[in-house]
C-alpha positions, 0 to 999 in steps of 0.5 A, a space after each residue: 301621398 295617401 288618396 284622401 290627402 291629394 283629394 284634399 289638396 285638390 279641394 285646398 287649390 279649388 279643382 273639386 266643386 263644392 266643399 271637397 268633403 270626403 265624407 259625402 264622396 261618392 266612388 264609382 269603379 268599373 270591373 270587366 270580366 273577361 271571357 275567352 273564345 276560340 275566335 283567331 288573333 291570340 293564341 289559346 295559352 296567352 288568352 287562358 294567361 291573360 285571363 287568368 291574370 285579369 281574375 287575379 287582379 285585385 278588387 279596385 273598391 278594396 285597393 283604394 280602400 273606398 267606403 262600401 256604401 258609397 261607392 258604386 260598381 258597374 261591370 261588363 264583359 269583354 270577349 277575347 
């Protein structure tokens, strides 16, 4: 089931407030950035992999496939 068809089951069975119209939705997603650091409770080749994974991971916007001026990114930072 596409996202755009469990949204609109969703709204069909009244678990969305208002009309449900995709058109008008707006998106928000979050994105961490990941920093290592020499602090102990890792090992430095399982930060620099972790790390490393995390920058690979692909854009949430552009997996689900959200319309760009509508959807809102927020991101942080976590030190590892």
């Amino acid at each position: 089931m596409s996202n755009a068809a469990a949204v609109a089951l969703a709204g069909t069975r009244g678990l969305i407030p208002g009309d449900g119209d995709l058109g008008s939705a707006f998106y928000f997603i979050s994105r961490m950035t990941i920093a290592p650091t020499d602090s102990p409770g890792m090992s430095a080749w399982r930060k620099k992999l972790f790390v490393t994974m995390a920058r690979n991971a692909s854009d949430p916007a552009e997996y689900f496939r959200l319309p760009e001026g509508r959807t809102v990114s927020m991101s942080g930072r976590v030190e590892l």
